[in-house]
C-alpha positions as CSV (number, residue, x, y, z in Angstrom):
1,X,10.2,42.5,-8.4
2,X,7.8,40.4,-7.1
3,X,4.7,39.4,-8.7
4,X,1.4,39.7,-7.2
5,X,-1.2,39.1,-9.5
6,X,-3.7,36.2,-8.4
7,X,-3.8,33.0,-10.8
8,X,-7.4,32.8,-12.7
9,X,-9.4,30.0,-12.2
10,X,-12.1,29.3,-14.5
11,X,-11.2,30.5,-17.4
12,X,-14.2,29.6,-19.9
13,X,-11.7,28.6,-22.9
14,X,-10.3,25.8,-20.0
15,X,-11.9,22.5,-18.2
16,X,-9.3,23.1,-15.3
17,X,-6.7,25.0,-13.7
18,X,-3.4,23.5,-11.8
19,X,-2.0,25.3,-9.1
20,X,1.2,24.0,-8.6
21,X,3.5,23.7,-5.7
22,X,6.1,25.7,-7.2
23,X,3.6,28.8,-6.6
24,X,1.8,28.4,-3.5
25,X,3.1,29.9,-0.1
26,X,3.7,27.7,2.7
27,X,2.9,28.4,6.2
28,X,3.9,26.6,9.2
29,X,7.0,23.8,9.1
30,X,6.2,23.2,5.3
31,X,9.4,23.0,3.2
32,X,10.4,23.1,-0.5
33,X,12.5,20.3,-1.9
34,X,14.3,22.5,-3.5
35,X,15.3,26.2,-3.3
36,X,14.6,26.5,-7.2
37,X,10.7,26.3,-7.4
38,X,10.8,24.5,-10.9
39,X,9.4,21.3,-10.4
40,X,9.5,21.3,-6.4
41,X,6.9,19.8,-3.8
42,X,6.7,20.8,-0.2
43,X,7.6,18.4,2.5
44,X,7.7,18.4,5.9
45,X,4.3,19.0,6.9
46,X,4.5,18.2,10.7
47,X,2.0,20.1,12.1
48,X,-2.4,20.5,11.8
49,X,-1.5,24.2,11.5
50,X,1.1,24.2,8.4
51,X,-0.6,25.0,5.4
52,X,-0.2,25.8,1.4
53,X,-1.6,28.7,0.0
54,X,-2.6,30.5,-3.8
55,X,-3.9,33.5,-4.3
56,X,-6.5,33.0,-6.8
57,X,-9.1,35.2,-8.8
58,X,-12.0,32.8,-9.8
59,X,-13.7,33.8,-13.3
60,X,-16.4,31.7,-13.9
61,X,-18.2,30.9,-10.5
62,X,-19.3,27.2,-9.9
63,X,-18.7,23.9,-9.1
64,X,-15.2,22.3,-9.4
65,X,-13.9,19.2,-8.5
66,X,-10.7,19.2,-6.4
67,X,-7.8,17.0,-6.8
68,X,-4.5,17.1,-4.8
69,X,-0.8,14.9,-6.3
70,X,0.6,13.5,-3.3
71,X,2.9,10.9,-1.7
72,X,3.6,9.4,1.7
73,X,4.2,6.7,3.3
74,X,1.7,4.1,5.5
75,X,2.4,6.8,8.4
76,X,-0.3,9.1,6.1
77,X,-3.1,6.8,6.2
78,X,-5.5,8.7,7.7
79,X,-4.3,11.9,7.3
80,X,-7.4,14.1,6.0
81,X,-6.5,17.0,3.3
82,X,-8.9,19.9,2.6
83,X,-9.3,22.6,0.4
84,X,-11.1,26.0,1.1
85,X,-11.8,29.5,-0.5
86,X,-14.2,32.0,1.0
87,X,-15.7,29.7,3.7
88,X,-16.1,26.8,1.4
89,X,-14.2,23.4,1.9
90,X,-14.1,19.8,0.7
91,X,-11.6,17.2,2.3
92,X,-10.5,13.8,2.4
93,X,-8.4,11.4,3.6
94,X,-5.6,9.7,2.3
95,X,-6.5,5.7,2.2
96,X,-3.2,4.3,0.6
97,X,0.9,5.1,0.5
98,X,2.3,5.8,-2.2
99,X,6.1,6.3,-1.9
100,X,7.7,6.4,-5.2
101,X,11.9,7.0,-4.9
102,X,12.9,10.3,-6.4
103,X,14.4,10.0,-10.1
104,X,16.4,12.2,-12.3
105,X,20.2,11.8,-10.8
106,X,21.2,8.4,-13.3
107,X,21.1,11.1,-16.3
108,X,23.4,13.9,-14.6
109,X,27.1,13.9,-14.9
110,X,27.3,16.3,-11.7
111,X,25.4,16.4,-8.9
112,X,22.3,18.7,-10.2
113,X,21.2,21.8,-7.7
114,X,17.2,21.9,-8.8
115,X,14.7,19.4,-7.6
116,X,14.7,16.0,-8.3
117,X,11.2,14.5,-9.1
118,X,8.9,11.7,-8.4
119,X,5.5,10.2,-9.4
120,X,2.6,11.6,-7.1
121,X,-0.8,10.2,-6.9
122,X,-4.0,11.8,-7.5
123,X,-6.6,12.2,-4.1
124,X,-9.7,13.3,-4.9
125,X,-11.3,16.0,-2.5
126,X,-14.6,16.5,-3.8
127,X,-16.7,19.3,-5.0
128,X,-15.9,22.8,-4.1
129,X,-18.4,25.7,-4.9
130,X,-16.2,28.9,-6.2
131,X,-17.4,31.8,-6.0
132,X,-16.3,35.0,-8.7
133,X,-13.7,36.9,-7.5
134,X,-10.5,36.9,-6.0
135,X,-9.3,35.7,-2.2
136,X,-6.8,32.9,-1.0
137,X,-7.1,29.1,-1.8
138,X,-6.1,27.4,1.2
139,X,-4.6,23.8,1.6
140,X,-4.9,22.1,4.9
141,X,-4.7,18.9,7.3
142,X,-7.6,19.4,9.6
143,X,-6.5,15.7,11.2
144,X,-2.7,14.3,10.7
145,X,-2.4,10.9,11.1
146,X,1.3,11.1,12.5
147,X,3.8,13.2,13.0
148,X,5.1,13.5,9.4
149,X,2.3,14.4,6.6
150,X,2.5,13.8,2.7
151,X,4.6,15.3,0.3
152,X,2.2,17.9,-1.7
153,X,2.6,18.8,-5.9
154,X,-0.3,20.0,-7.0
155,X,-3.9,20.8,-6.9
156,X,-6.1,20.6,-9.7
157,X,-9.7,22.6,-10.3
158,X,-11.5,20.7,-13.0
159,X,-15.2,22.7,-13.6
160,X,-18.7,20.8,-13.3
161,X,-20.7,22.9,-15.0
């Protein structure tokens, strides 16, 4: 059965919350590595209309800074990210590649059918004001540089206050 229940964010006994690829919904052209979500990022972000989304339920209401784990190469320069719940949004724009090679297959014997990894970088979004309660978080590229967006792992909610 499938599982419906938002993730919380802002958990008082927690500084921060990941949402991780493996969990969001991808609209548009977006693609998992993998079709096992354990440890998979979406690629293939082509278009200003493809998006990620989490359904979250935000406990404690407040400031959070947003991060987002990303790679791409010198094509993504200049390709802006934002994040937005409930008509609130922060954004930036990625100012270096970072194209690390994927890693994991010089320790199989076979040829392995879940997700290979790779290092992503941290891009800081700003602050985001969250409001109590539940709704969708919403990742976005309101301005692609090219035709071929970053690879996307996470994003992180680290509470201000």
């Amino acid at each position: 059965s499938e599982d419906l229940r938002p993730f919380p964010v802002g958990h008082p006994s927690f500084s921060h919350t990941q949402l991780p690829a493996r969990d969001a919904v991808a609209h548009g052209n977006l693609q998992r590595s993998n079709r096992w979500p354990n440890c998979s990022f979406f690629t293939n972000w082509t278009s200003e209309a493809d998006s990620l989304t989490w359904e979250v339920e935000v406990l404690t209401e407040g400031e959070y800074e947003v991060v987002v784990y990303y790679t791409g190469d010198s094509a993504t320069i200049g390709t802006e990210l934002a994040v937005s719940f409930r008509g609130e949004h922060t954004g930036a724009s990625i100012l270096e590649a970072h194209t690390p090679p994927l890693r994991g297959m010089e320790h199989d014997r076979i040829p392995r059918g879940e997700s290979y990894v790779k290092e992503f970088a941290p891009l800081a979004l700003g602050s985001l004001f969250l409001s109590k309660g539940p709704g969708p978080l919403t990742l976005t590229t309101p301005k692609l540089a090219s035709n071929q967006g970053p690879d996307i792992r996470r994003v992180m909610l680290w509470r201000k206050n």
